[in-house]
Each structure stands twice: as structure tokens, then as C-alpha cells.
Legacy VTK file of the C-alpha trace (Angstrom):
# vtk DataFile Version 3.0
C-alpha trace
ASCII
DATASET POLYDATA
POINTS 264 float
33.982 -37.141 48.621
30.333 -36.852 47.181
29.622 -38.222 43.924
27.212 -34.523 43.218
27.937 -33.074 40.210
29.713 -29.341 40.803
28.452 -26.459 38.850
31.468 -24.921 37.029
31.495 -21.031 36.133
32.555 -20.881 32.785
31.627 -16.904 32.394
34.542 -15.778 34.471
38.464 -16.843 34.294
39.421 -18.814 37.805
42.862 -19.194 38.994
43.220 -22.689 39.166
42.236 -23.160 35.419
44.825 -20.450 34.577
47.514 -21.362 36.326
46.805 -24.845 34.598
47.198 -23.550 31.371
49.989 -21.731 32.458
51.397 -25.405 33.328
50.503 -26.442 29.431
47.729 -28.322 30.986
44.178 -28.511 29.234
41.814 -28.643 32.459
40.711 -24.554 30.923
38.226 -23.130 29.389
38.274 -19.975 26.374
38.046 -17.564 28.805
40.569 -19.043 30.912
42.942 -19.135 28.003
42.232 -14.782 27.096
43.001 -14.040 30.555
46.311 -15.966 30.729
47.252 -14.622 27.730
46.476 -10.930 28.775
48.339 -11.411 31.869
50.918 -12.655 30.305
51.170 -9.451 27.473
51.565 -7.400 30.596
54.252 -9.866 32.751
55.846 -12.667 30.539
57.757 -13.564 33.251
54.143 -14.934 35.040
54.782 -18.590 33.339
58.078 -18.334 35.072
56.800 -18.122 38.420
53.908 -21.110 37.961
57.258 -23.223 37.366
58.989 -21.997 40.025
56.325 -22.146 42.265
55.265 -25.884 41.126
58.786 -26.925 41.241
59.475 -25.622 44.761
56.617 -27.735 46.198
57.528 -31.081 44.728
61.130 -30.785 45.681
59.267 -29.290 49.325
57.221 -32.036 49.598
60.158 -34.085 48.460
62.355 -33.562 51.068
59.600 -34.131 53.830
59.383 -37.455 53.075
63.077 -38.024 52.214
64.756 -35.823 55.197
62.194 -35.150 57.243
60.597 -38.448 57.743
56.846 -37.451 56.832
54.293 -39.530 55.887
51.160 -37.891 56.252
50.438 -34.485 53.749
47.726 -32.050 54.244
47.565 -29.817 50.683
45.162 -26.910 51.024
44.145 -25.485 48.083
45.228 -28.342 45.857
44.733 -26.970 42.086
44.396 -29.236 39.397
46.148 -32.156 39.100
49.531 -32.270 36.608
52.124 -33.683 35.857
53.359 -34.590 39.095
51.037 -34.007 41.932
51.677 -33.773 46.049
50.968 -37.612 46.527
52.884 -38.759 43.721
56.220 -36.519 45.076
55.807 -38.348 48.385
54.532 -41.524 47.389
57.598 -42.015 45.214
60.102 -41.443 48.063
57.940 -43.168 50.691
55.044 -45.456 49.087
52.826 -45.736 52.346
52.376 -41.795 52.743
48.854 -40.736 53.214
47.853 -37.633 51.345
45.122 -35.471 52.072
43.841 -33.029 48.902
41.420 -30.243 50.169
39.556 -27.132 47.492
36.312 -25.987 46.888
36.329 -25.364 43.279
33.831 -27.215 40.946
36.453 -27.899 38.197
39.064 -29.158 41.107
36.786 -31.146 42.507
35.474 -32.942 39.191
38.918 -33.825 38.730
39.505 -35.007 42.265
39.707 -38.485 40.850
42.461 -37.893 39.071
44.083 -36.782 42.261
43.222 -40.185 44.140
45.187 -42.542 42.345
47.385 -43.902 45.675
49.383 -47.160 45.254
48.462 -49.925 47.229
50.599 -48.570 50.149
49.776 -45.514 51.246
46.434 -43.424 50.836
44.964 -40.534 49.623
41.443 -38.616 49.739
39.776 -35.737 48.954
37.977 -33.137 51.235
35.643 -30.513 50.162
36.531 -27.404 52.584
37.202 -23.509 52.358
40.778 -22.564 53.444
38.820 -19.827 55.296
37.406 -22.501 57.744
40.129 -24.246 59.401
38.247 -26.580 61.291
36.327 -27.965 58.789
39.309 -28.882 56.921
40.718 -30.398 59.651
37.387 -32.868 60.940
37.610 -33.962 57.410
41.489 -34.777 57.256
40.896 -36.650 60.641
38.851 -39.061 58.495
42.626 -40.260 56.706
45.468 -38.793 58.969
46.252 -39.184 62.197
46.781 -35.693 63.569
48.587 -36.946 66.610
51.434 -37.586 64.577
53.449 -35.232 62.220
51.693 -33.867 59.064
53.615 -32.162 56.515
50.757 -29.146 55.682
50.996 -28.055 52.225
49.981 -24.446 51.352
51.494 -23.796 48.018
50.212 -20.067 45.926
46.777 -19.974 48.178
46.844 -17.448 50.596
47.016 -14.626 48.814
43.285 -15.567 47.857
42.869 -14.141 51.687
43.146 -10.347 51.343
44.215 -9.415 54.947
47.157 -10.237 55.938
46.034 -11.297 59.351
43.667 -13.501 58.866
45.883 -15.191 56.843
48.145 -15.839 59.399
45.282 -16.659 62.007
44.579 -19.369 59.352
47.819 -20.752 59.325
48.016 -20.473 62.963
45.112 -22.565 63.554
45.856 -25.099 61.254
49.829 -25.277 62.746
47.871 -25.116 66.465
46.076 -28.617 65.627
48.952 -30.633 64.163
51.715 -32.161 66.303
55.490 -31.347 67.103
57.563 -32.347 64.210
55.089 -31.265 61.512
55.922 -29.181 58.860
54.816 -26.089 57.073
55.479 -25.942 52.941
54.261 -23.001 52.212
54.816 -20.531 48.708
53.290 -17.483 47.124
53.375 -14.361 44.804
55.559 -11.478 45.798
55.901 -8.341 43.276
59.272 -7.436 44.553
61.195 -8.027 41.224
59.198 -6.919 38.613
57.009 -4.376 38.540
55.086 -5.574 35.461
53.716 -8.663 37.928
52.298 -5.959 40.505
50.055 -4.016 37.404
48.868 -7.361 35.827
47.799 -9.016 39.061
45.895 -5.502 39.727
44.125 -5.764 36.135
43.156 -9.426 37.052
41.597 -8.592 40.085
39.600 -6.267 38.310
38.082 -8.877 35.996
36.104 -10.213 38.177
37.873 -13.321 38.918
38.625 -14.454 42.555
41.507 -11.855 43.580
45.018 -12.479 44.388
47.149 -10.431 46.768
50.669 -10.578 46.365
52.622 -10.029 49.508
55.871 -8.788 50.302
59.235 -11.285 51.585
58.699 -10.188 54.583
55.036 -11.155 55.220
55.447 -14.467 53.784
58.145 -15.137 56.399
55.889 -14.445 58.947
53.758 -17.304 58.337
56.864 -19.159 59.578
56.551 -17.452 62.699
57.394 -19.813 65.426
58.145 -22.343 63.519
61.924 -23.333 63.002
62.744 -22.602 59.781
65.076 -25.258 57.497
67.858 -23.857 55.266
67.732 -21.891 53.187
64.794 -19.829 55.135
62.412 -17.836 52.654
63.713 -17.232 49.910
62.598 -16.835 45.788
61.434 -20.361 45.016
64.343 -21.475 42.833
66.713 -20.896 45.180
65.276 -22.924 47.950
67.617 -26.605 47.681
67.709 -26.144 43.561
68.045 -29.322 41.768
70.487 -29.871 38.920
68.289 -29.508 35.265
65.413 -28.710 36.849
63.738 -25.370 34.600
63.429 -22.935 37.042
64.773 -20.392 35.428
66.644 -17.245 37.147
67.427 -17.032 40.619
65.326 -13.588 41.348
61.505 -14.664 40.489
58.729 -12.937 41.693
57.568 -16.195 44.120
59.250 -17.220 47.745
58.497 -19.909 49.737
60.084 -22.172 52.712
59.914 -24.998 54.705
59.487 -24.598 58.579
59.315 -27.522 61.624
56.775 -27.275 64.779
59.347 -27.928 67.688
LINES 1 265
264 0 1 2 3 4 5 6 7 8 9 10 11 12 13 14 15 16 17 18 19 20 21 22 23 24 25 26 27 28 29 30 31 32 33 34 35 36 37 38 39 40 41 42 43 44 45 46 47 48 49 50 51 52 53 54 55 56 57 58 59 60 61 62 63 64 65 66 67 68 69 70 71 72 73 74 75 76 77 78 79 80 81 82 83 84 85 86 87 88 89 90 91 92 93 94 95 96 97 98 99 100 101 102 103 104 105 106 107 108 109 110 111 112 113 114 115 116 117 118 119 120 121 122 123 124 125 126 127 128 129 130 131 132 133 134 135 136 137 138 139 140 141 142 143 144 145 146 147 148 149 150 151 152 153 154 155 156 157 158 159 160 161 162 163 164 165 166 167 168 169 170 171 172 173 174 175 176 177 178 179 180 181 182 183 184 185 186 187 188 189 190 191 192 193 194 195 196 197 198 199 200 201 202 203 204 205 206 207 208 209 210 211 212 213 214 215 216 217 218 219 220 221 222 223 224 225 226 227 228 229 230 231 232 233 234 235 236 237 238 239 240 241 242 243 244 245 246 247 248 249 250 251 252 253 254 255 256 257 258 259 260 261 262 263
């Protein structure tokens, strides 16, 4: 990571700084703030499905390290940090995991630091990279993991900032292509399939002139898993994938599904 100084676009709203105020973070600016709360005039439930999606990729990343014996975590498209972040869900379950944070937004990567806060065990670091090139992201992984050995690859409410479908899954394909047998894919994102208030708000946002978000169906999502095997309970709306007792997901039917899949 470079010590420059990003430039941060204040003019426009940005997804990341929504969806942390979404989170009752405070990494958001005013204009941030109007757009989240004219999103959320239009779909209330949108709050709903930050949480689910948040909560479905700690208790993801969770159960790699617990289950699945990871200890090496790729996260593409990081966000801002909260609460809880990826390294911190590992790190608690197994304290040497190396963790790997990779975006290319100014206000994420100002707040990288926050992000790189490892205990003495285990390791994490920050790469500057575009999801769009996949072997950029990689060369600068390579500098912490070892990508001989299982990675756990961490693509949690990103891809739908890739508007065809098939280059999104070339981009998870070559990611999956470099990483070992026994990795693992996390992977989560917005659907529309419930409610049709989330379909006509996420079209009004992308008009704003903010960085677009396509929501995809089930179906599509699943096929990011594509020769991958996939672990129980297979793709399905985010609080239904291994719920956890008192955890505030909400209802069963929200408008985000994810799933967990192993390279054999």
C-alpha cells in the first residue's frame, strides 16, 4: 500500500459510503446520506438486505476457517471497514490467518488502515486493484498468500458493479483458475426476486450517476458456482444459508443470495 493521498468524489453518492451508512456507520458524506435515504423511501426493506448480506459473509468466512480449515482470505471489493471485518471473522477462529483486502475506491483505501489491524499471528494487507483485472489482483495477493495452497476468495455484493453477466463470470473464473484445489468461493449479491420495490430503486440509483448496480436473478448467481462443489445449503437468500441463533437477519425471503462453493 502507498502512502498517496486518494482523491475522494464527494459530488456524487458511491456505494460503499452508502451501504456504510446503511450499516449505521459514519465513513459518508451528505450526499451519501440523501441517496440512502431516497432509496430507502422507495425499498425500506434495502437496510434489510445490507444486514443480511454482511451477516452472511462473517458467518461465510466463519465457517472457512472453522470447517473448512482456511487460513488464507482473498476479499475483493472490501467496502469499508465495520464492525466486524473479514480478518477479524477469521482471525478470531484461527489467529494466524492471512487476509488479503483488495478496492480501488479513494475513501476505502484512506481507511485501509483501519482494515490492517492483524494480531501478532496471522497477517493482513491491502492491495490497490480493479475487480475488472484479475491478474493484477492476484500479483499483488502473491506478495502475502501463498496461492499454492487453499484461499478462501471473498466476493461479497461486488459483482453486480460488472454489468454483463459474462464477464462476470470470466472474472470469477479466472480468479477460481489461479487458486488451488480446496479453495473456496464466498460469494453474495442483490437479486430483485422478492420485492419489486428493490428492482425500481436500484434503477433510480443507477440513474444518479453513481457507479451502477445490476441485480441478478437466483439463477445467475448460482452460476458463479459453476464447477465448484457447492456446501449445504447451496444458494440460497442470505439468511437462510447456516442461520445463527439471535443473529438480526430478519425474514427468511430477502432480496440477497449467496453460497459457499469448494474447488475439488
Amino acid at each position: 500500500m502507498t502512502d498517496e493521498a486518494p482523491l475522494i468524489d464527494t459530488s456524487v453518492p458511491h456505494s460503499a459510503r452508502i451501504w456504510n451508512y446503511w450499516l449505521g456507520g459514519r465513513d459518508n458524506y451528505e450526499v451519501d446520506r440523501v441517496a440512502g435515504d431516497h432509496y430507502r423511501s422507495v425499498f425500506p426493506g434495502v437496510v434489510d438486505v445490507a444486514r443480511a448480506s454482511r451477516g452472511f459473509l462473517l458467518r461465510s468466512v466463519r465457517y472457512l476457517a472453522a470447517e473448512a480449515g482456511i487460513r488464507q482470505f482473498l476479499d475483493i471489493g472490501t467496502g469499508l471497514p465495520t464492525a466486524e471485518n473479514v480478518h477479524e471473522a477469521a482471525q478470531i477462529v484461527a489467529p494466524e490467518s492471512r487476509i488479503v483486502y483488495v478496492d480501488n475506491d479513494a475513501l476505502v483505501i484512506a481507511h485501509a488502515r483501519a482494515l490492517l489491524t492483524s494480531g501478532p499471528p496471522g497477517v493482513t494487507d491491502f492491495v490497490r486493484a480493479d475487480l475488472h483485472d484479475p491478474e493484477t489482483v492476484l500479483s499483488g495477493a502473491a506478495r502475502t498468500l501463498d496461492l499454492s495452497r487453499p484461499v478462501g476468495l471473498v466476493l461479497s455484493g461486488v459483482l453486480g458493479h460488472v454489468a454483463a453477466y459474462e464477464e462476470a463470470r470470466s472474472i470469477v473464473g479466472r480468479l477460481l483458475a489461479a487458486l488451488p484445489a480446496g479453495s473456496h468461493l464466498t460469494l453474495n449479491d442483490g437479486t430483485g426476486v422478492f420485492r419489486h420495490e428493490f428492482v425500481t430503486a436500484q434503477h433510480a440509483y443507477n440513474e444518479s450517476g453513481a457507479t451502477p448496480y445490476h441485480l441478478r436473478t437466483p439463477a445467475e448467481i448460482a452460476g458463479f458456482f459453476t464447477g465448484l462443489d457447492l456446501v449445504e445449503p447451496g444458494v440460497v437468500s442470505c439468511p437462510g444459508w447456516r442461520p445463527v441463533a439471535g443473529e438480526p437477519d430478519g425474514a427468511d425471503e430477502i432480496d440477497v443470495f449467496g453460497g459457499v462453493g469448494r474447488k475439488s
